[in-house]
Every structure is written in structure tokens, then in C-alpha cells.
C-alpha positions in Angstrom: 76.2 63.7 71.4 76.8 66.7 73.2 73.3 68.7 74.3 73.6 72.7 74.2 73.4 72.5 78.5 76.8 70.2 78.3 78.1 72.3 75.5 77.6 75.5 77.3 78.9 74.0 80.9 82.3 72.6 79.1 82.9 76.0 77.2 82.3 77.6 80.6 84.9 75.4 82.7 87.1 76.0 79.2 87.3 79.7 80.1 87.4 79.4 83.9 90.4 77.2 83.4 92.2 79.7 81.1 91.6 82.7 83.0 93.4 80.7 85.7 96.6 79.7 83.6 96.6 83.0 82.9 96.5 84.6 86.2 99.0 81.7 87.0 101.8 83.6 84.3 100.9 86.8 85.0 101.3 86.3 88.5 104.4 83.4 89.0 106.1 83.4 85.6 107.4 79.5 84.1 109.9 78.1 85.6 112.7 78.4 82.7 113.8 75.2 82.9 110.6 73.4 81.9 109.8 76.0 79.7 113.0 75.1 77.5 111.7 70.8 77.7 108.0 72.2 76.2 109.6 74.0 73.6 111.9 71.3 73.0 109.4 68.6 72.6 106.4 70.5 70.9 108.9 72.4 68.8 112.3 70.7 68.0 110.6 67.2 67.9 108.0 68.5 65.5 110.3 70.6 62.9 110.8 66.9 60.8 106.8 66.2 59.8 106.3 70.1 59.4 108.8 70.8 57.1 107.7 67.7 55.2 104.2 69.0 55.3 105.1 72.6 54.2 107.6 71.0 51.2 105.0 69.0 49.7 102.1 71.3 49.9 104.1 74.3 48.1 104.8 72.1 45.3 101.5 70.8 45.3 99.6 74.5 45.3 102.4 75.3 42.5 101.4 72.9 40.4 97.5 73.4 40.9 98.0 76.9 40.9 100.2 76.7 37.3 97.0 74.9 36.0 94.9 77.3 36.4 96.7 80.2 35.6 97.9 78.9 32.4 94.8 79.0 30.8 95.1 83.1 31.1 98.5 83.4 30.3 99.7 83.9 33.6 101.8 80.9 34.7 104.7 83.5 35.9 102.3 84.2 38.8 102.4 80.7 40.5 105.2 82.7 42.9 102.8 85.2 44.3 100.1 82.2 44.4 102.1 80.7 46.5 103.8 82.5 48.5 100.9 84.7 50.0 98.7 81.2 50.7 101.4 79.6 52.2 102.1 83.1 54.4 99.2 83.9 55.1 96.5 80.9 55.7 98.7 77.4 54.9 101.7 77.6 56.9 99.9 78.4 59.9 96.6 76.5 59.4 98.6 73.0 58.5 101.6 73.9 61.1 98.9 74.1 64.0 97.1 70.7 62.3 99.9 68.9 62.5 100.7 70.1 66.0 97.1 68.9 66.6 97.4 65.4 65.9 101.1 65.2 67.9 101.5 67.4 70.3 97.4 67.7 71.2 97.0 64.0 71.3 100.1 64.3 73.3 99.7 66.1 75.9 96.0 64.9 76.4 97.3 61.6 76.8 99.8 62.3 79.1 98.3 64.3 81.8 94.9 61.7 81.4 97.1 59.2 82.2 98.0 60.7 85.2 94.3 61.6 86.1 93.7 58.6 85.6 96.1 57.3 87.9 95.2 60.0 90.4 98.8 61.7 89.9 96.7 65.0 89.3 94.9 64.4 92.9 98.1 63.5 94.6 99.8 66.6 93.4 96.7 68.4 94.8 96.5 66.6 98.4 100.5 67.8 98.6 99.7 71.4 97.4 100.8 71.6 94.2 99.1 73.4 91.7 98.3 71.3 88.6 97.7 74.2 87.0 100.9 75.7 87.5 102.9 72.3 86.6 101.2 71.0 84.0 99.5 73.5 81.7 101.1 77.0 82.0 104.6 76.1 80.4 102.9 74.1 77.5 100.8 76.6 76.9 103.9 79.3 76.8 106.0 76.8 75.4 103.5 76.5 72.4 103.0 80.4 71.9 106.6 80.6 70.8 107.3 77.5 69.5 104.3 77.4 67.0 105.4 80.7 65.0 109.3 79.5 64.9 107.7 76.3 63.2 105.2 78.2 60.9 108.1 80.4 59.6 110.3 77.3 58.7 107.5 76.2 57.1 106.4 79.3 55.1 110.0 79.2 54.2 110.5 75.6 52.8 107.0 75.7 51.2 107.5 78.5 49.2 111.5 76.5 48.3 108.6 73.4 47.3 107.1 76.0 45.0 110.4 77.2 43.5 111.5 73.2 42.8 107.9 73.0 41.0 108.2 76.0 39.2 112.1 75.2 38.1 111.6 71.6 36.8 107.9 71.2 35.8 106.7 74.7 34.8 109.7 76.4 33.0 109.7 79.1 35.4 112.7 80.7 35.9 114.2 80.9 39.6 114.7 84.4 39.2 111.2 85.3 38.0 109.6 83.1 40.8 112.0 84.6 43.3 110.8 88.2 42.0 107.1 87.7 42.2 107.3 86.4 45.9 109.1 89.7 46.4 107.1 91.7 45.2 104.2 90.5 46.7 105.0 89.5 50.3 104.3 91.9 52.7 105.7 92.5 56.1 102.2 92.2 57.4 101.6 89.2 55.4 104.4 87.4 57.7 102.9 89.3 60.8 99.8 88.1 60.3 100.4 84.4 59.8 102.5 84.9 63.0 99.5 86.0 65.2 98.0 83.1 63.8 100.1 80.7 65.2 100.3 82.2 68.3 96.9 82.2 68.9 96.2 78.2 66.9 99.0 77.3 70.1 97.4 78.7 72.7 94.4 76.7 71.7 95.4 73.4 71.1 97.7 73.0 74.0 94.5 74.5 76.6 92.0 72.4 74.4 94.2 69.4 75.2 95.1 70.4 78.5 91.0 71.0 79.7 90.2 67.6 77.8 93.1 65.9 79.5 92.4 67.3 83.0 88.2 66.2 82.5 89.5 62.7 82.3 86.7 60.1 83.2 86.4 56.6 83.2 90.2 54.6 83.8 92.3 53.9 81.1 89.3 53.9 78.2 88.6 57.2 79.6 92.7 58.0 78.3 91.5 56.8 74.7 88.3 58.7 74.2 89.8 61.8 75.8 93.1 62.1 73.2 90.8 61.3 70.1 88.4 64.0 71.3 91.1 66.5 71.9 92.3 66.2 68.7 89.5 66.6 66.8 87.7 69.4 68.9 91.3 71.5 68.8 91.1 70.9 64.7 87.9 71.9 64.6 88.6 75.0 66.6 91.6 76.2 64.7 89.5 75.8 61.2 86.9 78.3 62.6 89.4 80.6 64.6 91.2 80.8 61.2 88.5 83.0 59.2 87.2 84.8 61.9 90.9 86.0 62.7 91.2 86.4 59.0 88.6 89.0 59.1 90.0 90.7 62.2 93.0 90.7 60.6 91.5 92.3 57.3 89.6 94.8 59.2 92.5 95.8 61.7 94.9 96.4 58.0 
């Protein structure tokens, strides 16, 4: 276990690293090119398992949701249900999980393989910047890939709901289709976006500072990945209310 001295040293070295990946952008951009094969990997390669994710869990919260509600008489309100929680908190929440477990472990694993085979101190002893080749076009790549993800999946979740609602609940199409309406907001979507933005930013330096701490060879690879997945799930659970409340406050 982790004492508060180690805790507080890590979180420190977290935030020195990220000032530098953002001075890095701010200063020399991302090289387009590599941008375009982050965002294909962490975002084209992951649309399959988050769609499936976002499918199941709409018709899953509309059939929890329909259970509830019936009780009061208001089973015609599984579309507002479900819709707002899949806007607002699921899409982005299990978008960024997801992300967590294969791009996170990922990423750790790659560039702790290459710390562990002293690729990282080679490109160092040539002048390279690992900073600048490594981290800073995942890390863009994952601000705008994330949301693109999280709306696909706000989008097919709330079609899981409509499938539940259609052929389980009795719900009309139409009356689903006019409660989500209705109750969406423009800052609903806005607000799950910010989200995701911020859930990408997090896992991809969370994984990248685990990655780049690599100790002890090849077992070092292991324990690195298993503890950047967990630590970045972790972190986007408790990001996730306090930038609800932000959010809340700032509307």
C-alpha cells in the first residue's frame, strides 16, 4: 500500500508531467499525422464495444426504469429516464470505462514496454522528447475522440431504450420519441461533452505517467497496466460528481 508521503510525491510528478505536455501543445502543436493514428486507434477501433455497451445499458435502464415507474402510473416517462441518464452521467461515465480498460491498459503497456526496454532512454540520449512523442498526441487524440464516441453512444442508448419501450413496455415510438424531446436540453449534451473531454484527458495522462514510472523489467509492464487501469477508473468515478456539481453550479 501506498503511504500519504508516496501518494503525495506521485500526485506531484502527475502534475509536473502535465504542465509539461501542456506547455509541449501550447508551444509545438501535434504533428497531424500522428494525431490522425491516435484518434484512429483510441477512437475508430473502440466505436464496436462502446456502442455495444451504450445498446445494452439503454435497454437495461428502460426496463428498470419502466419497473419503477409503473407502480405510479407513469411508465410513458421511461423516455425522459433515459435519455437524460444516458446524456448526462452514462454515456460519458461508461464511454470513458471502457476506454479505461482498452485504450488505458493500452497505452500503459505500450510505452512500459519500451521503458522497459530502455526505448524511452534511447530516445532521450538522441534528443527526443518523450514527452513530445509519446504522450501529447494521445492525450489530444483522446480529447476529441472521447466525446465523438460518447455521442454515438448517447445516441444508440437512448435507440436501446426505444427497442425496450416498443416491444416490452407498449410504449409507443412516437410517445418515447416525444418525451426525450421534450426533455433533452442543449446543455444536457454540452455537459456530457465536457465530461468526456475531461474523463480523456485523464485516462490517457494517468496511463501515460504510470507507463513512463515503469520499474522492475517485464513484471514491472504487468503491474504498471493493471494499476493504470484501475487508478484512471477510479479517478473518472470521483471526477464525475465533482464536475457534476460544477456543472450544476455553473447552469
Amino acid at each position: 500500500m501506498y503511504g500519504i508521503r508516496e501518494i503525495i510525491c506521485s500526485l506531484g510528478a502527475y502534475c509536473i508531467m502535465v504542465l509539461e505536455v501542456g506547455r509541449d501543445i501550447f508551444r509545438h502543436g501535434v504533428e497531424p499525422k500522428e494525431l490522425i493514428r491516435q484518434i484512429v486507434r483510441i477512437g475508430s477501433a473502440s466505436v464496436p464495444i462502446v456502442l455495444l455497451t451504450a445498446v445494452f445499458t439503454g435497454m437495461v435502464l428502460a426496463l428498470q426504469t419502466a419497473y419503477g415507474l409503473q407502480r405510479f402510473g407513469a411508465k410513458n416517462y421511461v423516455g425522459n429516464v433515459v435519455s437524460l441518464a444516458v446524456t448526462r452521467e452514462l454515456g460519458p461515465v461508461l464511454t470513458a470505462l471502457m476506454l479505461c480498460g482498452r485504450v488505458g491498459a493500452g497505452i500503459a503497456a505500450e510505452i512500459a514496454s519500451m521503458v522497459a526496454t530502455e526505448q524511452v532512454d534511447a530516445m532521450r540520449a538522441l534528443g527526443a522528447n518523450p514527452i513530445r512523442k509519446l504522450v501529447s498526441p494521445r492525450v489530444v487524440a483522446a480529447v476529441i475522440a472521447l466525446p465523438a464516441l460518447v455521442i454515438m453512444a448517447d445516441i444508440i442508448g437512448m435507440y436501446g431504450g426505444v427497442l425496450v419501450a416498443v416491444y416490452e413496455l407498449n410504449i409507443t415510438a412516437h410517445t418515447y420519441y416525444e418525451s426525450i424531446k421534450y426533455t433533452i436540453l442543449i446543455r444536457d449534451v454540452i455537459d456530457g461533452l465536457i465530461k468526456s473531454s475531461i474523463f480523456g484527458f485523464l485516462l490517457v495522462t494517468i496511463a501515460c505517467y504510470k507507463a513512463l514510472n515503469t520499474r522492475g523489467g517485464t513484471e514491472g509492464v504487468g503491474l504498471t497496466t493493471t494499476a493504470a487501469v484501475v487508478i484512471s477508473s477510479v479517478v473518472i468515478f470521483v471526477s464525475d460528481f465533482f464536475l457534476t456539481k460544477l456543472l450544476i453550479a455553473l447552469g
